[in-house]
N, C-alpha and C positions, 0 to 999 in steps of 0.2 A: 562598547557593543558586545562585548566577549560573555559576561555574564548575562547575554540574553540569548549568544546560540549556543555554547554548551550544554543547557537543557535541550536543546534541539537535537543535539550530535549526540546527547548522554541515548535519550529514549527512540533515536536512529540505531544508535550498538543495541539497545534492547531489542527491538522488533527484528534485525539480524541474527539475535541467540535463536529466537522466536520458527524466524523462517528458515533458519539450519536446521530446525528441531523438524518443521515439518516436512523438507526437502529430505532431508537422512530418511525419514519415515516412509517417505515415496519410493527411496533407491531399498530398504533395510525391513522395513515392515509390511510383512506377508498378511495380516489383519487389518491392517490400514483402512478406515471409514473415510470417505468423500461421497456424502449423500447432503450436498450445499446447495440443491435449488430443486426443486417440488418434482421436477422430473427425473430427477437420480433416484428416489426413494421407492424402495418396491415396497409394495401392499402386503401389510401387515408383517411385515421387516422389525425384528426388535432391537435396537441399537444398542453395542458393548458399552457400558457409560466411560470404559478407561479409553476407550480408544477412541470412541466419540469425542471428550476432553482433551486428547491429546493433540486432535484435528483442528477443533473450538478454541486453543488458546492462541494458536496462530491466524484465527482471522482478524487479529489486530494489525499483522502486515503491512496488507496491501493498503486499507484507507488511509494507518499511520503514514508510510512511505508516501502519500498520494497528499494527503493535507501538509504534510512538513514541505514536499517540490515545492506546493504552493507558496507556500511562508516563506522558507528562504528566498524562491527568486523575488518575491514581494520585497523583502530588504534587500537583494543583489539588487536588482533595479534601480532603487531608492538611492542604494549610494553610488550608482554608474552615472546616474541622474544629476546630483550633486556635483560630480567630478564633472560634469558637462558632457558626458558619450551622450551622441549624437542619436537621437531615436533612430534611424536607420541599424547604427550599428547594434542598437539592442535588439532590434528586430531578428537583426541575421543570425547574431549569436543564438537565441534563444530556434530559429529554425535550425539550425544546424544541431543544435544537440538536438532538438527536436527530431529530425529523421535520422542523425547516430543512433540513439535510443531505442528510439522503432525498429530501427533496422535489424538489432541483436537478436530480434526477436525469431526472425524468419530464417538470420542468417548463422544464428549460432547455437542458441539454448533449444530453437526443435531439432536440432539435429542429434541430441542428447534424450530429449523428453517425446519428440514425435516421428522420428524413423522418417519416413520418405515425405510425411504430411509435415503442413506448415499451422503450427500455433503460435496465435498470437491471445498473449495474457499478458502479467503485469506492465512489461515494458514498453509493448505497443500502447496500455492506455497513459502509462507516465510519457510517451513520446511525441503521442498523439496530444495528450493536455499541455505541453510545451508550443505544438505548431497551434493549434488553436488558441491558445493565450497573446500570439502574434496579435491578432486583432482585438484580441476582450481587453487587453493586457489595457487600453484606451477608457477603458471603464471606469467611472469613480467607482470606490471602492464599495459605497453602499452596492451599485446597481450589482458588480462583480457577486456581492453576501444576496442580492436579490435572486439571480440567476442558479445561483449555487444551492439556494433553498428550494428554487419552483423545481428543479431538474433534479433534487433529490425526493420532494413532496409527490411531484407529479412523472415519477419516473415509471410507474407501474401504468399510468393511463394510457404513457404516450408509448410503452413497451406495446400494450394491446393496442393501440391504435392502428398503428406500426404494422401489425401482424393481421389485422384485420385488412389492410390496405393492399397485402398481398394475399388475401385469399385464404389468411392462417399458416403458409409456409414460410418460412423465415428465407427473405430474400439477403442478398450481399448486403447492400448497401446498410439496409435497417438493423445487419448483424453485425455490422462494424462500426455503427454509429449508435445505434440504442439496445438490443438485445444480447447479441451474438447469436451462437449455432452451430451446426456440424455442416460442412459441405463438402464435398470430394479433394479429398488431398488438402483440406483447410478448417482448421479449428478457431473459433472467435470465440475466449473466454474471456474477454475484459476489453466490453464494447468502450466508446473511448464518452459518450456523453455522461455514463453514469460517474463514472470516474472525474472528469473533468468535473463535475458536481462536487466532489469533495476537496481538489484542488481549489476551487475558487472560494471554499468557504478557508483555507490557510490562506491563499492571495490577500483576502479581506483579514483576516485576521493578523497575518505579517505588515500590513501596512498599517493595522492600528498597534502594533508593538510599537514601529517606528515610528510613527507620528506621536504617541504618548509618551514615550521614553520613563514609562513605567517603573521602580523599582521591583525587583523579582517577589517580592512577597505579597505586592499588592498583586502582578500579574499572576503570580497563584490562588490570590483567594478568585481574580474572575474564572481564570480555568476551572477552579475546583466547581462553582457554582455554576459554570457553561456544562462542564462534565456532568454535574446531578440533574442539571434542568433536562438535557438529553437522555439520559437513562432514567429520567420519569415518561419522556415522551415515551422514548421503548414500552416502559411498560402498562402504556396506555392503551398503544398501537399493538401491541402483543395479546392484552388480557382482551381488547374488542375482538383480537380472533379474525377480522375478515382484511379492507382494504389497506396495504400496507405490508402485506406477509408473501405478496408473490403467490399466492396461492401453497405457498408450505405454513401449511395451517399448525396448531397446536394437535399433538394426537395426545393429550393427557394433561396433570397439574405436574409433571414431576420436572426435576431441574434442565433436565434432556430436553423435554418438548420446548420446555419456554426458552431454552437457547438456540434451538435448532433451528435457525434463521435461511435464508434465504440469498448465497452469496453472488449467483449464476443466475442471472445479474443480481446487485444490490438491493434490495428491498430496503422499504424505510426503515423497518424493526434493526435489519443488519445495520444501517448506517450509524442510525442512531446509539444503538446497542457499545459498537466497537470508537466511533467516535466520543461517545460517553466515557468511557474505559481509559479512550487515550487522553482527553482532557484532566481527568485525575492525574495518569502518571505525569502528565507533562507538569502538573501545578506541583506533584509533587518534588521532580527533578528542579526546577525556580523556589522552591521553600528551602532546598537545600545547597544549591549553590551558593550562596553567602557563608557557608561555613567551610568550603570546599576552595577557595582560593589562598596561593594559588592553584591553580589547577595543574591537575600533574598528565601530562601529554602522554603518559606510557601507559595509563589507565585503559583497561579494553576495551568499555562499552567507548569513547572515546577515537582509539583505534578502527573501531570498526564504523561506526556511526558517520568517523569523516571521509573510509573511505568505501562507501555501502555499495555504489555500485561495481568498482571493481572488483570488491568481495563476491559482487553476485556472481557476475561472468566468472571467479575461476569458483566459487564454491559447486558447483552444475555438473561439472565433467567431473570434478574431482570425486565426488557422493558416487555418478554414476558406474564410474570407470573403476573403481577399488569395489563396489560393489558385485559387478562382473565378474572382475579378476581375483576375487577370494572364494568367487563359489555361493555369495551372500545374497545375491541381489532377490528382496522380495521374501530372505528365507528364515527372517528372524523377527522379535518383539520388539516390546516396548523399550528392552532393557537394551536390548543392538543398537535402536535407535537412536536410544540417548548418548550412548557410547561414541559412534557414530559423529553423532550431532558434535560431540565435542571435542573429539580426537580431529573432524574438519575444523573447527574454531582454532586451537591450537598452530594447526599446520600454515594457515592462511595468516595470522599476524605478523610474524617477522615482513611476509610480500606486501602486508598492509600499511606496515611502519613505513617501508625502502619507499613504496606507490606515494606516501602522504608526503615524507620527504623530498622527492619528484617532484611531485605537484609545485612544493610550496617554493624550493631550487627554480623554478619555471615556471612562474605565473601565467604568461603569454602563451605557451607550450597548445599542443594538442590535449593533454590534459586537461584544460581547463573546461573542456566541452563534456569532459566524463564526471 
C-alpha cells in the first residue's frame, strides 16, 4: 500500500509549500490580491498579473487538501474494515476528528486572522466533511461520485436558490451550509456542502484505488486523462461565459480573465479548473514513484504532507507573530513573501519530524485524531 499513498503525502507537502506561500503573503505582502468571488472585484479594477498569479497558484490548496481527507479516509476505513473495527467505532472516530478540526477554527486560527470575530474557512469545511461523512460514509461508492458531482454541477442553483428563500440576504444556516457570508462578529468562508462535494469525489476515488489495487502507472495514465477531461470541462464552462462562473464572468481573452475563477464559494469553472491541475500532479507523483523506492522519509514534501495539519496550526501564529514583531507585517513584496514562506518551511521541519515520530511511537495516542 505504500506506493499508492506516498503520492498522496508527496502532493500533500506540495500544496503546504503552496499555502505557506499564500499565508506569508497575507501576514508579508502589502499588494496582495484576493478578489476570488464576483463580489470582491471592484468595477473596472485592473489586476497586477504578478500578484494576481501569486494568489492563483495557491487555489490548488483547499480542493487538494479536501479530495485527498476524502481518499485517504476512503482507504483508512477500508482497512479498519478488514481488521474488523466495528462500524460504531468508525463512526466515533471519524466524528471526533470531525468536531477537533472544526473547532481550530473558531478556537485558534481566528484568533490570529479575525481579532474579536469568528472565521470559519478551511478547517470548518474539512471538519464539517468529516461529521457528514458519518452518515454518507454508508453510500456505495458510485452514489457517494453521484452526490459529489450533482453538488458540484448544481452548486450555483442551489446557492441562489438558497438566497432566494431568504429574501436575497444571506441567512446562517444557508451560509454554513451552502454559500457562506458576513454576519456580526462571524465570517463563513468555506460553507461546508461545496466542499464536501469535493471530498466525496476522493471518497469515490480512494475506494476505487483500493478496490483495483492498481499498479501506479496504470493509476497515472487514469489521473492524467481524469485531470485533462476536467480542464476541458473548464474550459468549456469558462469560454460559455455564463452558468458556472458564479457570476465572476470573463472581463477579457487575456490569461487573468480566464483564470480569475470564482473561489467564494467554488464555482464549477474553480472546481474543475484546480481539480484538473491536481489530478495531473498527482499522476505525475504515481509515474514516478516506482523509481523513487526506497522512499527516503527525510524528504520534505514527505515531512510535511504527513504531517499537514499540524504544520497548519503552528505555521498561523508563527507568519503572524514574526510578522508583527519585525515591524513587517503587510509592509513588504513579492520577494518578502517568498522569503518568508521559506524561512516558515525551514523552522517547522525539525517539529514536523519529532510530531510524525509521535505519531507513529503512539498509534492509539490522541494524535491519531490530528
Amino acid at each position: 500500500m505504500h506506493h499508492r499513498l506516498l503520492p498522496l503525502d508527496r502532493l500533500r507537502g506540495l500544496v503546504i509549500v503552496l499555502m505557506t506561500v499564500d499565508h506569508a503573503s497575507g501576514a508579508f505582502n502589502r499588494g496582495r490580491l484576493v478578489r476570488d468571488a464576483a463580489a470582491m472585484v471592484k468595477p473596472g479594477e485592473v489586476l497586477d498579473p504578478a500578484q494576481f498569479l501569486l494568489r492563483w497558484i495557491t487555489h490548488l490548496c483547499a480542493p487538494t487538501f479536501l479530495f485527498l481527507a476524502g481518499a485517504a479516509l476512503a482507504l483508512s476505513v477500508a482497512r479498519r474494515q478488514a481488521r474488523g473495527v466495528s462500524a460504531g467505532a468508525i463512526d466515533r472516530d471519524l466524528a471526533i476528528r470531525g468536531l477537533l478540526i472544526l473547532a481550530l477554527d473558531p478556537l485558534w486560527v481566528s484568533r490570529f486572522w479575525a481579532g474579536d470575530a469568528i472565521l470559519l474557512q478551511v478547517l470548518y469545511g474539512i471538519g464539517a466533511t468529516f461529521l457528514l461523512l458519518v452518515p454518507l460514509r454508508r453510500l456505495p461508492p458510485a452514489g457517494a461520485l453521484a452526490v459529489g458531482l450533482t453538488l458540484v454541477v448544481g452548486g450555483e442553483a442551489l446557492a441562489g436558490g438558497v438566497l432566494a428563500l431568504s429574501g436575497g440576504k444571506p441567512a446562517l444556516p444557508g451560509a454554513l451550509l451552502v454559500h457562506g457570508g458576513f454576519f456580526d462578529g462571524l465570517i463563513v468562508a468555506y460553507p461546508a456542502l461545496p466542499w464536501l462535494a469535493v471530498a466525496l469525489l476522493g471518497w469515490w476515488w480512494g475506494h476505487r484505488l483500493d478496490r483495483t489495487g492498481a499498479p501506479p502507472d496504470r493509476t497515472a495514465r487514469e489521473l492524467a486523462l481524469a485531470g485533462l477531461a476536467s480542464l476541458a470541462v473548464f474550459g468549456v464552462v469558462r469560454g460559455l461565459d455564463g452558468y458556472g462562473n458564479l457570476l465572476l464572468y470573463r472581463g477579457g481573452t487575456d490569461l487573468v480573465s480566464w483564470l480569475h475563477v470564482s473561489k467564494y464559494p467554488p464555482s464549477v469553472t474553480y472546481v474543475t479548473l484546480e481539480l484538473g491541475l491536481m489530478a495531473l500532479l498527482l499522476a505525475a507523483f504515481f509515474a514516478l514513484e516506482p523509481r523513487r523506492q526506497p522512499a527516503d522519509p527525510r524528504a520534505p514534501l514527505l515531512i510535511w504532507g504527513q504531517t499537514a495539519l499540524f504544520f497548519y496550526v503552528l505555521h498561523i501564529p508563527l507568519l503572524e507573530l514574526v510578522s508583527h514583531a519585525t515591524g513587517l507585517h503587510r509592509a513588504g513584496g513579492i520577494g518578502l513573501t517568498l522569503a518568508a514562506a521559506a524561512l516558515t518551511l525551514a523552522a517547522l521541519t525539525l517539529p514536523c519530524v519529532a510530531y510524525r515520530a509521535y505519531k507513529a511511537a503512539h498509534p492509539t495516542s490522541w494524535a491519531r485524531f490530528l
